[in-house]
C-alpha positions in Angstrom: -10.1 56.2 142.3 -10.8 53.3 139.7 -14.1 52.7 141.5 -14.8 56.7 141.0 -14.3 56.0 137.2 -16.0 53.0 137.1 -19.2 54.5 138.4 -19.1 57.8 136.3 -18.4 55.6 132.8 -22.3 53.8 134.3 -24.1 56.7 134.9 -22.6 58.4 131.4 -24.1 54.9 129.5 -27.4 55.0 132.1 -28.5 58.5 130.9 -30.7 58.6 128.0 -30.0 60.1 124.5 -32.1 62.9 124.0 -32.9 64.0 119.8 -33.1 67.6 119.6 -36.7 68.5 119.6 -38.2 69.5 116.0 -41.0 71.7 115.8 -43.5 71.7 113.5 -43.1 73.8 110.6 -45.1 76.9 110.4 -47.5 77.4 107.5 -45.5 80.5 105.6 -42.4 77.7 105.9 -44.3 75.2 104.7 -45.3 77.1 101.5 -41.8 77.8 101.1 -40.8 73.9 101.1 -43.5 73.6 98.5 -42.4 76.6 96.4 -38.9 75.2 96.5 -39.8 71.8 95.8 -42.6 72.8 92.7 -39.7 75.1 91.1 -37.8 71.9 91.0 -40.1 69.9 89.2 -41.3 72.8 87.1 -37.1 73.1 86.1 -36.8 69.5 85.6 -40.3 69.0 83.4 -38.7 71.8 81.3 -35.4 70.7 81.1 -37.1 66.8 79.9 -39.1 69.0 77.2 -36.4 70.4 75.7 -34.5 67.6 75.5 -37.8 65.7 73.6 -37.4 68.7 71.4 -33.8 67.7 70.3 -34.7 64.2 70.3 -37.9 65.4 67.6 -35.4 67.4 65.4 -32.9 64.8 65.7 -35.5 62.0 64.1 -37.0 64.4 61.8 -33.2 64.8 60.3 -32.6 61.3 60.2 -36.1 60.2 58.6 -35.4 63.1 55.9 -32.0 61.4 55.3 -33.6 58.0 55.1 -36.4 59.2 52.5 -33.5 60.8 50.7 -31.6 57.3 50.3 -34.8 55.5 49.5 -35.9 57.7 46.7 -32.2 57.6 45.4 -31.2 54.0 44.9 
């Protein structure tokens, strides 16, 4: 019976993994993909030009405050 084991554990380790097979995407999934992905950069380049915005206001306030001081003292 040990032998029986033996020999099924070998052919278990002999056989071959097998990846799932991918197939290649079609073109309407594709342009989805690229939708997807241009929507991301399109949020993400909006989201960094509203935060160079703030940044803009920010340094505009504090270059008014730093004219202010140097014309009073």
């Amino acid at each position: 019976m040990s032998k029986k084991k033996t020999e099924k554990k070998e052919a278990k380790a002999e056989e071959p993994v097998t990846e799932p097979e991918t197939r290649p995407a079609t073109p309407e999934e594709q342009v989805a993909i690229l939708q997807q992905q241009l929507r991301a950069v399109v949020d993400k380049a909006n989201e960094l030009h509203a935060l160079c915005c703030h940044y803009e206001t920010t340094i505009n306030v504090l270059t008014g405050r730093l004219k202010e001081m140097g014309g009073n003292a």
